[in-house]
Kinemage of the C-alpha trace (Angstrom):
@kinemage 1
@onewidth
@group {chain A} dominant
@subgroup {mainchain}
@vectorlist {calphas} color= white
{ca unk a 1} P 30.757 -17.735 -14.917
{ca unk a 2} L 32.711 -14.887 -12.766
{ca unk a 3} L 31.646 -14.185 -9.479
{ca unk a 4} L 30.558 -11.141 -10.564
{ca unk a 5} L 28.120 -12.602 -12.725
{ca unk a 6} L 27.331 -14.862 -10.259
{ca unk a 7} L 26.185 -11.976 -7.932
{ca unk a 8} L 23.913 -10.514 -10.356
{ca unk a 9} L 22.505 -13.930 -11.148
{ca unk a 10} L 21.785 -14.165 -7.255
{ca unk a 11} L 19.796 -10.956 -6.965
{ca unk a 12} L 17.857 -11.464 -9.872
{ca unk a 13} L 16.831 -14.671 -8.117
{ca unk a 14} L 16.024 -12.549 -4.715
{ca unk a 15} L 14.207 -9.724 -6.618
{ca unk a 16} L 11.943 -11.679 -8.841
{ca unk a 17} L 11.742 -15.287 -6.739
{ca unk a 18} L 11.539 -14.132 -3.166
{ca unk a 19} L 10.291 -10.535 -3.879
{ca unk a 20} L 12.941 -8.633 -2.171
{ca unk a 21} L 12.280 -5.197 -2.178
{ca unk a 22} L 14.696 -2.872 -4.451
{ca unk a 23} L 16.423 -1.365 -0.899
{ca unk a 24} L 17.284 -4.891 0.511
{ca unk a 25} L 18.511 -6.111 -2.876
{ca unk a 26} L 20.615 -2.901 -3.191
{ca unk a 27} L 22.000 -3.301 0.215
{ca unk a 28} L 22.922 -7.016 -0.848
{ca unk a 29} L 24.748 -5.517 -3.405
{ca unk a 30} L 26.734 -3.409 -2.069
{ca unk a 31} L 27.728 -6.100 0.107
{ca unk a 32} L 28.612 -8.742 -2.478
{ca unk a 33} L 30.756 -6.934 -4.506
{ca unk a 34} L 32.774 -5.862 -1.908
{ca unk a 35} L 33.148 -9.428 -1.290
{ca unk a 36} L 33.547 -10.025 -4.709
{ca unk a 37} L 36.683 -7.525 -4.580
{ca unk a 38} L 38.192 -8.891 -1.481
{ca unk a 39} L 37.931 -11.811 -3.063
{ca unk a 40} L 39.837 -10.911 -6.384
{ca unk a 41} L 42.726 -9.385 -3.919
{ca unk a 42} L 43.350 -12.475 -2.984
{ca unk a 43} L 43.140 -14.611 -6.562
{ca unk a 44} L 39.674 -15.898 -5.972
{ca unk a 45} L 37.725 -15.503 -9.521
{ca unk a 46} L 35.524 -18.745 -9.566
{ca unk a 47} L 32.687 -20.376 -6.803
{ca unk a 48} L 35.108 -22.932 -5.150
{ca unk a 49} L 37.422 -20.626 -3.211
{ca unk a 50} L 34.349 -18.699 -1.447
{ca unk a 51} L 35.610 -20.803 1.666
{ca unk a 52} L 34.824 -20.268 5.368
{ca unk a 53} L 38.105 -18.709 5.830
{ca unk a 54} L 37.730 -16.135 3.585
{ca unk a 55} L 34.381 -14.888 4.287
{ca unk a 56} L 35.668 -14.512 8.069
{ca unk a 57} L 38.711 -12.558 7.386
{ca unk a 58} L 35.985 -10.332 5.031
{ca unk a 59} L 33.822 -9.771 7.782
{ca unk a 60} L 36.904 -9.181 9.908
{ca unk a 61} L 38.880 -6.507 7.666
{ca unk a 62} L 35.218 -4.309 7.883
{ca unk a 63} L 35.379 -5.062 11.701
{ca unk a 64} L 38.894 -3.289 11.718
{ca unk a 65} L 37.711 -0.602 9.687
{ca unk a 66} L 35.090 0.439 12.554
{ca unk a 67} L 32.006 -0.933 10.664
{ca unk a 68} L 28.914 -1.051 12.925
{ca unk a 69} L 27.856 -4.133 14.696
{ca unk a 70} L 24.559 -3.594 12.523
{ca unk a 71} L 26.452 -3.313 9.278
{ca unk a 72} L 28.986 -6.577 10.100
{ca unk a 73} L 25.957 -8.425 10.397
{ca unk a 74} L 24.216 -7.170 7.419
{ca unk a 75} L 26.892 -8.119 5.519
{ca unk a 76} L 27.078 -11.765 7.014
{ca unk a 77} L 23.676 -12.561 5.735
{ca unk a 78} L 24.225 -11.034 2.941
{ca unk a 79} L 26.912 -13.377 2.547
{ca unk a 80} L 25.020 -16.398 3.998
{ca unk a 81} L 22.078 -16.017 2.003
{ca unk a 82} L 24.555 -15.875 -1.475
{ca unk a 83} L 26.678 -19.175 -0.732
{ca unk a 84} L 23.303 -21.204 0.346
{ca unk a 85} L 22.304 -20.419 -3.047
{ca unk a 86} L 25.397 -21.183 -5.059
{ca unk a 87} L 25.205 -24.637 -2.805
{ca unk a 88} L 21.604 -25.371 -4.117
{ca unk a 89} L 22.689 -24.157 -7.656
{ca unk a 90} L 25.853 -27.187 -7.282
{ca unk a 91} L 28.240 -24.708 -7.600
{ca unk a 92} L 29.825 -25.548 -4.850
{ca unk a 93} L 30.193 -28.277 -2.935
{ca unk a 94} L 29.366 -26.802 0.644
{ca unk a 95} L 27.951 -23.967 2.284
{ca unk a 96} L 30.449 -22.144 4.234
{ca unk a 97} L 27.844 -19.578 5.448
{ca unk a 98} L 26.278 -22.285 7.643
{ca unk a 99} L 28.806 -21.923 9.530
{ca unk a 100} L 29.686 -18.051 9.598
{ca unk a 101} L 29.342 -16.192 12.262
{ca unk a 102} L 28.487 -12.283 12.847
{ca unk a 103} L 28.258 -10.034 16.091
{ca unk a 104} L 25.050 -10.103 17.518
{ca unk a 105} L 22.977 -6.579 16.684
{ca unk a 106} L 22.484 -4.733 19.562
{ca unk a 107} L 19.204 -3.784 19.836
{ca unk a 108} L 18.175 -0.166 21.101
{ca unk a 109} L 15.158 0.755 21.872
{ca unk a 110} L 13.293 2.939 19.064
{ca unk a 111} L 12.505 6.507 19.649
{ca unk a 112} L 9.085 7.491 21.148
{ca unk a 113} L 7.480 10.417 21.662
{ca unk a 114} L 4.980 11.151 23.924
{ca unk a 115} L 0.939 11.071 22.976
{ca unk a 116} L 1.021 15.011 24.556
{ca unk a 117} L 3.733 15.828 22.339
{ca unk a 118} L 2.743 14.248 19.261
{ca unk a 119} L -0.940 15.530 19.727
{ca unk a 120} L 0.667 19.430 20.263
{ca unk a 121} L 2.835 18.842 17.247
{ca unk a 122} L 0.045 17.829 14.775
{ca unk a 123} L -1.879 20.820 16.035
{ca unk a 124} L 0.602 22.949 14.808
{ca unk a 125} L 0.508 21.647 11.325
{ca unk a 126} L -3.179 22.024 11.316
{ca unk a 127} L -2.815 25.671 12.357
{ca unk a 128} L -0.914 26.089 9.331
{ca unk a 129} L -2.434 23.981 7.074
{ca unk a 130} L -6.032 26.386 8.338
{ca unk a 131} L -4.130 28.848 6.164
{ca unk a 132} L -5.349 27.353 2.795
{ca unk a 133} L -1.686 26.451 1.348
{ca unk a 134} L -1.999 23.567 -0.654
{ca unk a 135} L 1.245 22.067 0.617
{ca unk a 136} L 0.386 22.644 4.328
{ca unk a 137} L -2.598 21.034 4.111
{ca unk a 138} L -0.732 17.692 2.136
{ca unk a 139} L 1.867 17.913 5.187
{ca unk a 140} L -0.532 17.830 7.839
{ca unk a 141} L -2.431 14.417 5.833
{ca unk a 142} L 1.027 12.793 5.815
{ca unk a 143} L 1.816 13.110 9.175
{ca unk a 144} L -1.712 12.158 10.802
{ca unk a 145} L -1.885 8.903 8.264
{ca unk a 146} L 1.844 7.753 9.212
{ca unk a 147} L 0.913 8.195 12.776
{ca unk a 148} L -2.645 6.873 12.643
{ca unk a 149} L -1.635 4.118 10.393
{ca unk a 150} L 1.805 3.428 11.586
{ca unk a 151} L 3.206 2.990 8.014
{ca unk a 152} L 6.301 2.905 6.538
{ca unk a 153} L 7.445 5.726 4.362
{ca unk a 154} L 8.050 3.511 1.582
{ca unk a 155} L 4.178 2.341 2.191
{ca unk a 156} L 2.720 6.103 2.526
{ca unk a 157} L 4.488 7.320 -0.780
{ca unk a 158} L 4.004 4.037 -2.574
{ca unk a 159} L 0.384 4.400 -1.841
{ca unk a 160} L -2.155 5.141 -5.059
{ca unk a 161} L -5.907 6.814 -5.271
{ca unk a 162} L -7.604 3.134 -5.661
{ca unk a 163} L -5.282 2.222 -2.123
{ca unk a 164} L -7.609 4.531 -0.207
{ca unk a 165} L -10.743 3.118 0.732
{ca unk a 166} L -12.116 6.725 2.591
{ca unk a 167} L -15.645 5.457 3.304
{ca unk a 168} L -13.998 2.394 6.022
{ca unk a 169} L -11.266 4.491 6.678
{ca unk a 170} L -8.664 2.032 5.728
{ca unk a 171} L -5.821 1.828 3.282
{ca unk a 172} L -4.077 -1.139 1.361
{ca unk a 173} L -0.418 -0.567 1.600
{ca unk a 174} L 2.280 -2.742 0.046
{ca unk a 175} L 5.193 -3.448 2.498
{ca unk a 176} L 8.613 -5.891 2.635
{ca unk a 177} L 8.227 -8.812 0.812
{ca unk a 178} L 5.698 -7.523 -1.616
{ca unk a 179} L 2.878 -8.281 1.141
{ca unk a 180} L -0.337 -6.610 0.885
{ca unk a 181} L -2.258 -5.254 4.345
{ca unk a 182} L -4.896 -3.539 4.743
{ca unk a 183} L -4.863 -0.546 8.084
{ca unk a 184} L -7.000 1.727 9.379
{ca unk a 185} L -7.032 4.988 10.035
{ca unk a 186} L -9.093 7.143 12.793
{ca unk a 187} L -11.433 10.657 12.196
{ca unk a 188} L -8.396 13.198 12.565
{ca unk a 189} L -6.300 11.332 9.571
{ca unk a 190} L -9.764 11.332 7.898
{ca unk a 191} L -10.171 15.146 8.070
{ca unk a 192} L -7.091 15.611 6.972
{ca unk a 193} L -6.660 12.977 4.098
{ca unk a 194} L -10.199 14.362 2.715
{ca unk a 195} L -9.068 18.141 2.835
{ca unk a 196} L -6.083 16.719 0.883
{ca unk a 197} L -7.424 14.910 -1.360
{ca unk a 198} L -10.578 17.263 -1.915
{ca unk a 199} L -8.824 20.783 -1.845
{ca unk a 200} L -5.226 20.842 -1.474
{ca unk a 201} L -4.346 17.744 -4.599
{ca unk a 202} L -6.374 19.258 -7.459
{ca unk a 203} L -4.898 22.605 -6.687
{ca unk a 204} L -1.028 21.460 -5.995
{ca unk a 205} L -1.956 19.309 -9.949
{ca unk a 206} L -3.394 22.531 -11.467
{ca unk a 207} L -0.248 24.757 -10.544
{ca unk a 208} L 1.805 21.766 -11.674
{ca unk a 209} L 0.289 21.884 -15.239
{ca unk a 210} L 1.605 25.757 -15.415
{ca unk a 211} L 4.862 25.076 -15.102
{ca unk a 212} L 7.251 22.998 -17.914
{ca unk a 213} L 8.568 19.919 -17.564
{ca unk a 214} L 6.422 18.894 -14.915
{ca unk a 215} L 5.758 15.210 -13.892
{ca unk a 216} L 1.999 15.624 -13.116
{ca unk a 217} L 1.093 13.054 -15.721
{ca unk a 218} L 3.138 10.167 -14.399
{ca unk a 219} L 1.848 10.469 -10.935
{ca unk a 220} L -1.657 11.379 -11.743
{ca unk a 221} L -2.476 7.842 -9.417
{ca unk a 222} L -0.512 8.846 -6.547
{ca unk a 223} L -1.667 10.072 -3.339
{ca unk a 224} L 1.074 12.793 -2.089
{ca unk a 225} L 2.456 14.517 -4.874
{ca unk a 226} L 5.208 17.121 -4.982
{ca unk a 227} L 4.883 20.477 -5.989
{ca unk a 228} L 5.520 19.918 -9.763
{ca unk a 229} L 2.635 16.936 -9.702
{ca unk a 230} L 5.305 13.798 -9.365
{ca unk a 231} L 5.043 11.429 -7.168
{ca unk a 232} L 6.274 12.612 -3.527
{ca unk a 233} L 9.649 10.991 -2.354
{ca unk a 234} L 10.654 9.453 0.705
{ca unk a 235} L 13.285 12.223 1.561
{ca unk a 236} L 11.026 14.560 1.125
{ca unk a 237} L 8.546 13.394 3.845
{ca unk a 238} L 11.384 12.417 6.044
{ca unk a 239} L 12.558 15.949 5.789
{ca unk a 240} L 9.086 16.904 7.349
{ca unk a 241} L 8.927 14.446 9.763
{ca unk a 242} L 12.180 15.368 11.208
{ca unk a 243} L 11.705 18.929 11.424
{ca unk a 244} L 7.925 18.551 13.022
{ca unk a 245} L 9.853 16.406 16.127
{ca unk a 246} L 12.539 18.506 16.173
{ca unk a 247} L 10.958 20.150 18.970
{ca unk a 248} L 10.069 17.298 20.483
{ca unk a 249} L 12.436 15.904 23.465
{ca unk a 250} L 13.625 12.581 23.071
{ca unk a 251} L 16.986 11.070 21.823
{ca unk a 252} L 17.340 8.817 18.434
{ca unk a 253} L 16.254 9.035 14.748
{ca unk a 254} L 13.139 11.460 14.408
{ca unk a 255} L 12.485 10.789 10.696
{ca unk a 256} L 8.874 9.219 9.902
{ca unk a 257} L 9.863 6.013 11.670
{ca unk a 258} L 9.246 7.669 15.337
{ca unk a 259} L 5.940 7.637 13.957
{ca unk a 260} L 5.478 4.252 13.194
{ca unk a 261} L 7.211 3.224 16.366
{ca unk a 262} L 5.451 6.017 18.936
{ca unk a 263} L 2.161 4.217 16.878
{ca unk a 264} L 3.113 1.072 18.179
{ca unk a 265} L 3.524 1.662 21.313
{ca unk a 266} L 0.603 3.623 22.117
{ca unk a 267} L -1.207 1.086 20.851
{ca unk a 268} L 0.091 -1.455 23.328
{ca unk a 269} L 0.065 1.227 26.229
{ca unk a 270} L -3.676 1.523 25.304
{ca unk a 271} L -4.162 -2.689 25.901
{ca unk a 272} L -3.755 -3.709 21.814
{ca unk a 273} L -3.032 -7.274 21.411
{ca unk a 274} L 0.252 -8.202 20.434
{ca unk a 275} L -0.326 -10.101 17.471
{ca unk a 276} L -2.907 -7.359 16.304
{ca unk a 277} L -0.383 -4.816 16.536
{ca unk a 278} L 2.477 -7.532 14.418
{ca unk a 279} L -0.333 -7.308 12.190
{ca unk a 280} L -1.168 -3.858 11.726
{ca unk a 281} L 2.778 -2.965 11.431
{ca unk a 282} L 3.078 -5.628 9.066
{ca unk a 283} L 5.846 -7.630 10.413
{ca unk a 284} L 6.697 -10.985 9.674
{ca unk a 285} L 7.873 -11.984 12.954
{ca unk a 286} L 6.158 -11.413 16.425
{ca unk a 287} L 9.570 -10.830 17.899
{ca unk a 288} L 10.209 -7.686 15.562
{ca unk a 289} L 6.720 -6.313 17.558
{ca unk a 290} L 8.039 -7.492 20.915
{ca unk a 291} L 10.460 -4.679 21.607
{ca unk a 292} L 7.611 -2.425 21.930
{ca unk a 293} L 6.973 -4.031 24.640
{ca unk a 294} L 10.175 -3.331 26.479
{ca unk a 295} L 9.812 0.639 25.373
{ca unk a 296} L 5.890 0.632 27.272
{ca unk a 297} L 8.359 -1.303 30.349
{ca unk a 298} L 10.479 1.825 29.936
{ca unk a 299} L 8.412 4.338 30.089
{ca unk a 300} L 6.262 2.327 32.539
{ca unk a 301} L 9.688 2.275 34.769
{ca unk a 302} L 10.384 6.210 34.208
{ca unk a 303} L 6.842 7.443 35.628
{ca unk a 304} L 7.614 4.748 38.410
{ca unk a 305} L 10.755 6.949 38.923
{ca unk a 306} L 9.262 10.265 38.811
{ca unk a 307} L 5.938 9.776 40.168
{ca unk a 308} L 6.287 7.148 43.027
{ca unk a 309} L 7.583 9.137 46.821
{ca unk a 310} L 9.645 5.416 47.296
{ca unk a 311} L 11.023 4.781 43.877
């Protein structure tokens, strides 16, 4: 079989076996077949010449090319994770990714904005969503659930009417790795999310049905919906996001993630437990959660700075 063939093979196997979600399996393929063509360049058409040396001078021609330290080791696992499983299919006869090595990430601390700022900022979509406009008043549900909820994007437009549980104030959301969790939400998401759901959906449905070619019918079970009735997408809301913190001080991404990560660490700033808050973000590993921590050190060290007559 070509390496080409190979690679699909592979992601089938990641997709179906170890429930990859469809972002990390496209990422993986982007990766491997650019591989895959480096490979070819260089007459390599069949498992046995995917050797050490030629996954390092891969990873080294992208390091030349000004790739980000993020991106070179992306593309190392990608590669890893790829010639472990040709080695436990016995198409080759070792793993050469055990022993490849990738540039350490660097890890920056996420953007946070403050709990004044984010509480002035959903005031102002409230303000506007008073005005009756259906899509206001969906805009203003979004942001209050990703903030009171933490989730993902992914999890906030994946989520469906039977995922919303208003009389606990929770909702199940599906994140990486196909894993189900169940979060909570608090009375201001509540307000909103029942306005939604009560006023502003049925009405953003009914104008849907008035104009052709709408999707209204394929979302019906969806939560947010966009203004012809489909289900709403991800750049959508991060289009939102981003221009409700635009205002907002604060260097780094300002898409929905500030959200999830200003969520997190209010939570610990307000004495959460660590492993409650893993678990309400959903990650798999406690160290993902722990560099909240260092962002409440942060800002702990900045009032220092500011507020203490010795600092």
């Amino acid at each position: 079989m070509t390496l080409e063939g190979l690679v699909d093979d592979y992601l089938a196997h990641v997709r179906t076996e170890r429930g990859y979600s469809e972002h990390t399996v496209a990422a993986y393929r982007a990766d491997l077949v650019e591989l895959v063509g480096f490979a070819a360049e260089r007459q390599v058409e069949d498992p046995a010449g995917v050797e050490l040396a030629l996954l390092r001078d891969w990873l080294w021609a992208a390091t030349e090319r000004g790739l980000a330290r993020t991106s070179i080791a992306r593309r190392a696992a990608s590669a890893r994770g790829w010639t472990a499983w040709l080695h436990r299919r016995g198409l080759i006869v070792a793993d050469p990714g055990v022993r490849l090595k990738a540039p350490r990430a660097q890890r920056t601390l996420p953007r946070v904005a403050t709990e004044r700022a984010l509480a002035e900022a959903l005031a102002a979509l409230a303000d506007r969503a008073a005005g009756g406009d259906p899509v206001a008043v969906r805009d203003a549900a979004i942001a209050e659930l990703l903030y009171a909820s933490a989730l993902r994007v992914s999890e906030l437009v994946g989520l469906d009417l039977a995922d919303v549980d208003r009389r606990r104030r929770t909702v199940r959301v599906t994140g990486k790795g196909a894993k189900e969790r169940v979060v909570p939400y608090g009375a201001p998401a509540a307000r909103a999310l029942d306005r939604y759901l009560e006023v502003a959906r049925p009405a953003i449905l009914a104008a849907a049905v008035e104009h052709p070619g709408t999707a209204g019918g394929a979302a019906s079970d969806a939560v947010f919906l966009g203004v012809r009735g489909g289900r709403l997408g991800v750049r959508s809301v991060h289009r939102q996001i981003a221009a409700m913190l635009s205002s907002i001080p604060g260097a780094g991404p300002s898409g929905p993630h500030a959200l999830r990560h200003s969520a997190a660490t209010h939570l610990l700033d307000g004495g959460a437990d660590l492993r409650a808050v893993q678990e309400f973000l959903g990650h798999a590993s406690l160290g993902t959660t722990q560099i909240y921590t260092h962002v409440s050190a942060e800002r702990l060290k900045q009032s220092y700075r500011t507020a203490h007559p010795r600092a």
